[in-house]
C-alpha positions in Angstrom: 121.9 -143.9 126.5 123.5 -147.3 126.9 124.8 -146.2 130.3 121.4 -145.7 131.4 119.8 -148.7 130.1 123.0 -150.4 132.0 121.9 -148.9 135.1 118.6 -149.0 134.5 118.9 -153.4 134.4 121.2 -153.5 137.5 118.5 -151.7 139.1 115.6 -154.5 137.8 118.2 -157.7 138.2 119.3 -156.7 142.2 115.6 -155.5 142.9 114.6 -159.4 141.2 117.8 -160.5 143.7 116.1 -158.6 147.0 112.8 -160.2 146.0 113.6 -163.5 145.7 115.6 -163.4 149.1 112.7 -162.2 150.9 110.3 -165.0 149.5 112.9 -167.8 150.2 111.5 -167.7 153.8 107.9 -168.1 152.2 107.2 -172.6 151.5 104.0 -172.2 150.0 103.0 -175.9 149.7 103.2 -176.7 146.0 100.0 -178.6 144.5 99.7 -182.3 144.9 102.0 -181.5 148.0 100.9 -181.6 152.0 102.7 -179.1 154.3 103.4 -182.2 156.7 105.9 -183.1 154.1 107.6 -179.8 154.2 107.7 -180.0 157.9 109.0 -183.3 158.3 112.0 -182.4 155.5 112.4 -179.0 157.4 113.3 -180.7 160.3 111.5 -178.3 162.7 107.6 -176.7 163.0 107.2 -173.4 162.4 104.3 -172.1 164.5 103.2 -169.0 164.4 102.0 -167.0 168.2 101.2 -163.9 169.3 104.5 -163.6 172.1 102.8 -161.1 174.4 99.6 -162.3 176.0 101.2 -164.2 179.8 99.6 -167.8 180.1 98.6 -168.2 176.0 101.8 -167.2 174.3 104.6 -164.9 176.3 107.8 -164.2 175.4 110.3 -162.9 178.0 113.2 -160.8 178.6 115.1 -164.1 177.8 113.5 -165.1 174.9 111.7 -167.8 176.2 108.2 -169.0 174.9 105.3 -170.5 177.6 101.4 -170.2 177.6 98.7 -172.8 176.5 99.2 -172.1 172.3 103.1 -172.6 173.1 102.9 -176.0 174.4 100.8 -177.1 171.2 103.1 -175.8 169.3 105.5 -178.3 171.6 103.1 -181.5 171.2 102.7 -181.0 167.3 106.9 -181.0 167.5 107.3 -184.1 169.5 104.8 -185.5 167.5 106.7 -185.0 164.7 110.2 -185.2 165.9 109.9 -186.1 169.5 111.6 -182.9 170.1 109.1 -180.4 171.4 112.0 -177.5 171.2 112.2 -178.9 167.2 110.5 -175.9 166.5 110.5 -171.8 165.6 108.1 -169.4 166.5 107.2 -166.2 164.7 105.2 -163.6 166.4 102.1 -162.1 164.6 99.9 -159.4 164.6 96.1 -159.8 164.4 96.3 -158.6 161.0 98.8 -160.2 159.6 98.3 -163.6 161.2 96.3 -165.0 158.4 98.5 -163.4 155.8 101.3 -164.9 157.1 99.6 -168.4 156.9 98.5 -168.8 153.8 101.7 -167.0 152.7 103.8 -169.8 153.9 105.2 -168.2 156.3 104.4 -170.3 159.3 103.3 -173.6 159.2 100.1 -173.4 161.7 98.6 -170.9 164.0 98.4 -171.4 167.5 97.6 -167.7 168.4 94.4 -166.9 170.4 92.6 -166.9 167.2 88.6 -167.0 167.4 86.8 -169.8 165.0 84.4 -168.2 163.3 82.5 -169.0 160.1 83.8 -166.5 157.4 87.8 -167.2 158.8 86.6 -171.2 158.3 85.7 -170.3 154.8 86.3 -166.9 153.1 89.8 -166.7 154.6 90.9 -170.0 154.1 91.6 -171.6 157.0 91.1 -174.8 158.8 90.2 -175.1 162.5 92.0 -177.6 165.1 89.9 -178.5 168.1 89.0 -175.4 170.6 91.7 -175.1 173.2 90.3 -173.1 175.3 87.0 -171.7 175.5 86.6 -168.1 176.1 84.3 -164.9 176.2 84.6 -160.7 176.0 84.4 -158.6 178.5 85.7 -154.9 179.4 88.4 -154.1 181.7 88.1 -150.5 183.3 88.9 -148.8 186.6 87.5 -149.3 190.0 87.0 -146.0 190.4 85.3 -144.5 187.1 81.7 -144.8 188.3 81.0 -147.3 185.3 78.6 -150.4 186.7 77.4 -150.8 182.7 78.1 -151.3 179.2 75.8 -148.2 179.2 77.9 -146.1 181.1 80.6 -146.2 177.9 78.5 -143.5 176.9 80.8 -140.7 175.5 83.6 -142.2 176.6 86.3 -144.5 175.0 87.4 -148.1 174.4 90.8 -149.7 173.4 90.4 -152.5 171.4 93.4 -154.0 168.7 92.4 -153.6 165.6 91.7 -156.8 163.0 90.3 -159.2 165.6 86.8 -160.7 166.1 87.0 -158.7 169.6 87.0 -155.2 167.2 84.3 -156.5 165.8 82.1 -157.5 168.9 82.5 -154.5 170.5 81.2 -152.4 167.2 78.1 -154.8 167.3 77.3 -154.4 170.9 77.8 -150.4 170.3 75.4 -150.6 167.5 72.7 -152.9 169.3 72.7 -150.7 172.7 72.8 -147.5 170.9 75.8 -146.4 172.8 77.7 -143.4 171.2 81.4 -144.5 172.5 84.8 -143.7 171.2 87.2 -146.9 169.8 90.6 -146.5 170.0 92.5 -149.0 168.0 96.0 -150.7 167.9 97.5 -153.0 166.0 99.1 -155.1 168.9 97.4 -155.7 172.3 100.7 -154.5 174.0 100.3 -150.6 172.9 96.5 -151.2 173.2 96.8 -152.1 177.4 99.9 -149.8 177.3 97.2 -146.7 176.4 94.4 -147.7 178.7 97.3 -148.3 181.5 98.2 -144.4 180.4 94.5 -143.5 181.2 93.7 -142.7 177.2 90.8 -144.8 177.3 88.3 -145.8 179.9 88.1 -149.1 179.2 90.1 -152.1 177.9 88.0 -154.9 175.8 89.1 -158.4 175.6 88.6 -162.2 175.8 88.1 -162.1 179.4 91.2 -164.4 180.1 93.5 -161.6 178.9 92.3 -159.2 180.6 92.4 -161.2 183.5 96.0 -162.1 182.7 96.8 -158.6 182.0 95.5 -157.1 185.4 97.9 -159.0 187.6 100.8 -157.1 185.6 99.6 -153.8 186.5 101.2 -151.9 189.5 98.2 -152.3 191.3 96.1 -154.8 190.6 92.9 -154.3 192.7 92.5 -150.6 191.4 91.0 -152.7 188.1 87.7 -154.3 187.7 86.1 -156.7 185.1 82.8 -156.2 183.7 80.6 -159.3 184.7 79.2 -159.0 181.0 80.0 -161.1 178.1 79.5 -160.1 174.9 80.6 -162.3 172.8 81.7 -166.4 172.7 85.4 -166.8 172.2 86.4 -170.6 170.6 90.1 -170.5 170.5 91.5 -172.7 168.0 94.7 -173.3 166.3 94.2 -173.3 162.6 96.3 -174.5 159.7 95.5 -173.6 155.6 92.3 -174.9 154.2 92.5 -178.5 151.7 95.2 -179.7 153.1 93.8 -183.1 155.2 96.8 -184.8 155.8 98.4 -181.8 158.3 95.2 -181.2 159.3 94.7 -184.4 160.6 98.2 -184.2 162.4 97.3 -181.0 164.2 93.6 -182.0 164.7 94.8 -185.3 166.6 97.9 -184.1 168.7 95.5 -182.0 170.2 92.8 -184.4 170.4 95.4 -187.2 172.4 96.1 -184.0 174.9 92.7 -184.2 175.7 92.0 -188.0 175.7 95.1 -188.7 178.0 93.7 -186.6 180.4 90.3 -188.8 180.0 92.2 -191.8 180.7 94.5 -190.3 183.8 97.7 -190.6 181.6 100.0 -187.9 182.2 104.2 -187.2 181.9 104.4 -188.8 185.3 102.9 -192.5 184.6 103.2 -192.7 180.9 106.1 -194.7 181.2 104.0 -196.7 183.8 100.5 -197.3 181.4 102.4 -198.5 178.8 102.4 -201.5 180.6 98.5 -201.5 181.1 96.6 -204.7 179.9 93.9 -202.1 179.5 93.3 -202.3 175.3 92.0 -198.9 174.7 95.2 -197.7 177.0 97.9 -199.8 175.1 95.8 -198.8 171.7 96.4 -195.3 172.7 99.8 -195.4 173.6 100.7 -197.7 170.4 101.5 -200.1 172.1 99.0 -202.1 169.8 97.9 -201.1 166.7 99.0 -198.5 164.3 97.1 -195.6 164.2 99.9 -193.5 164.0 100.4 -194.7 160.9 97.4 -193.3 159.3 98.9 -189.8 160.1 101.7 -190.4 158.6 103.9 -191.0 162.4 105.1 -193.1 164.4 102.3 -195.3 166.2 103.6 -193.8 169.9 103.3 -190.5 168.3 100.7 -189.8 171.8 103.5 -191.4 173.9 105.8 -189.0 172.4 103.5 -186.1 173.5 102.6 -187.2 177.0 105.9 -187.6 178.2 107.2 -184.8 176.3 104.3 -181.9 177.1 102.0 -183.5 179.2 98.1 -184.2 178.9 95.7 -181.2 178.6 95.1 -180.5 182.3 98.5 -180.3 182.9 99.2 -178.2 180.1 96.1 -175.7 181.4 97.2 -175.9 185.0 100.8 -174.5 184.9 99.8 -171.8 182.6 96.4 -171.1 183.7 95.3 -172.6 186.3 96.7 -173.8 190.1 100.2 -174.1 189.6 100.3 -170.6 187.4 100.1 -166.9 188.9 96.3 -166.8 187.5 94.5 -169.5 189.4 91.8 -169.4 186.5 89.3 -172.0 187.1 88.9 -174.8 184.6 84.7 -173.8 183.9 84.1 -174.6 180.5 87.7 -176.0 179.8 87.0 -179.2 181.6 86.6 -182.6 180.5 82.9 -183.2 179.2 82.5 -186.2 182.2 83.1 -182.6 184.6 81.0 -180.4 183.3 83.3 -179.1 180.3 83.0 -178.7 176.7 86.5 -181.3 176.0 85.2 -184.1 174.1 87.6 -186.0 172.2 86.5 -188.9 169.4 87.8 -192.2 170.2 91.5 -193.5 169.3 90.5 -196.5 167.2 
């Protein structure tokens, strides 16, 4: 009998041992505590993507990261450390994305993630600024005959499972009284992997990714886009809900991408406007004043991120726009004064 009970609390002590290991990568922010201060001890941000949609967050055969919700993840790390490499990224699922956020496992989301009111309450996050500004549509082939949403009739969608897009498409369904199969997958990689294998007649999406998408298939043209959207798609980054102080941090990195774009400020003359006698320029630079210091950083924190990232447009326009393979026009992810919806609240 004592043998057993021996064994039997080996067992409960290396099980307790495994346990703990695996929650050592977990820093849940203890009360009283902001997860800025964790970062800045860490030494690095850990930022949590998706790794597998090109021109948002893509992870090659090399291991490097590019897309739009990489290079935040870059400015919040120069920001911080003036180091936008000071940083790890951790792919996620889009159902295990939030999990893994208010688990500690990340530090902030920057992963095609739609606001939306119940994620902004019931789930417990906290929304950055819209990065880019989307919309759903369905992906399908040239050929099929379909013209419609209507035409889905009796036939099947793929759609990854656990995202706002699932969601849309069961509404539209449902409002249309179309009788349509859903095939669901975890990850959007196995999801355009099945409609590429002809399992599904369609392919539904924020219409940038399936845009993105399309120009990897063997033959591009053979692929149409629905001119339909069924939804609206505000991508944000999002960090854990009552927590200001990193809030703030992420909220205004990403606001100073857009208002250096405003001001004409980018990684080629930021050296150059520092010099400006222009006082909302030299304010925004910290050259004068300290509203870095508010955020707990350096007052150049924005220099830091120009010269180390860029400003918005330059950010969109090698991953999205005219310097990347998709030539996606800016539309509603312009500057307000061009027709946009980028608006960012002054630096004073």
């Amino acid at each position: 009998m004592q043998k057993w009970l021996y064994l039997l609390l080996t067992i409960l002590l290396f099980s307790t041992y495994l346990t703990s290991c695996e929650n050592s990568q977990y820093e849940s922010t203890p009360p009283g505590k902001s997860r800025l201060d964790i970062v800045k001890n860490r030494g690095k941000l850990i930022c949590g993507v998706e790794g597998g949609i090109p021109g948002f967050s893509y992870v090659d055969e090399n291991g490097n990261y590019s897309g739009i919700d990489v290079d935040i993840c870059r400015a919040i790390a120069a920001a911080l450390f003036e180091a936008p490499n000071a940083l790890e990224y951790t792919n996620l699922d889009s159902t295990e994305r939030f999990s893994a956020l208010n688990g500690g496992k990340v530090d902030m989301l920057s992963r095609n993630t739609t606001w939306t009111i119940s994620r902004d309450t019931t789930v417990g996050l906290e929304f950055a600024p819209t990065v880019f500004y989307d919309g759903q549509s369905i992906m399908l082939r040239a050929d099929s005959g379909i013209k419609t949403i209507q035409d889905f009739q009796d036939k099947s969608i793929c759609v990854e499972a656990g995202t706002t897009t699932e969601l849309n498409l069961t509404d539209n369904l449902r409002q249309r009284n179309i009788e349509a199969e859903t095939l669901t997958f975890q990850q959007a990689d196995p999801a355009y992997a099945a409609y590429a294998d002809g399992r599904c007649d369609g392919m539904t999406s924020d219409k940038s990714q399936l845009l993105h998408r399309r120009v990897t298939f063997p033959n591009p043209e053979q692929h149409i886009i629905l001119n339909i959207s069924l939804s609206k798609e505000p991508l944000s980054p999002a960090v854990v809900n009552n927590d200001s102080a990193w809030f703030d941090v992420v909220k205004w990195v990403i606001y100073a991408l857009i208002e250096a774009e405003e001001l004409g400020i980018t990684q080629a003359n930021v050296d150059e406007e520092k010099n400006s006698d222009d006082p909302t320029i030299r304010r925004f630079l910290g050259v004068e004043g300290n509203l870095g210091e508010g955020l707990g950083l350096t007052n150049d924190f924005t220099y830091r991120v120009i010269k180390q990232v860029g400003n918005y447009g330059e950010i969109y326009d090698r991953n999205l726009g005219e310097n990347s393979p998709y030539k996606l026009p800016r539309g509603q992810n312009n500057l307000w004064k061009n027709g946009g919806l980028l608006y960012s609240p002054p630096f004073r």
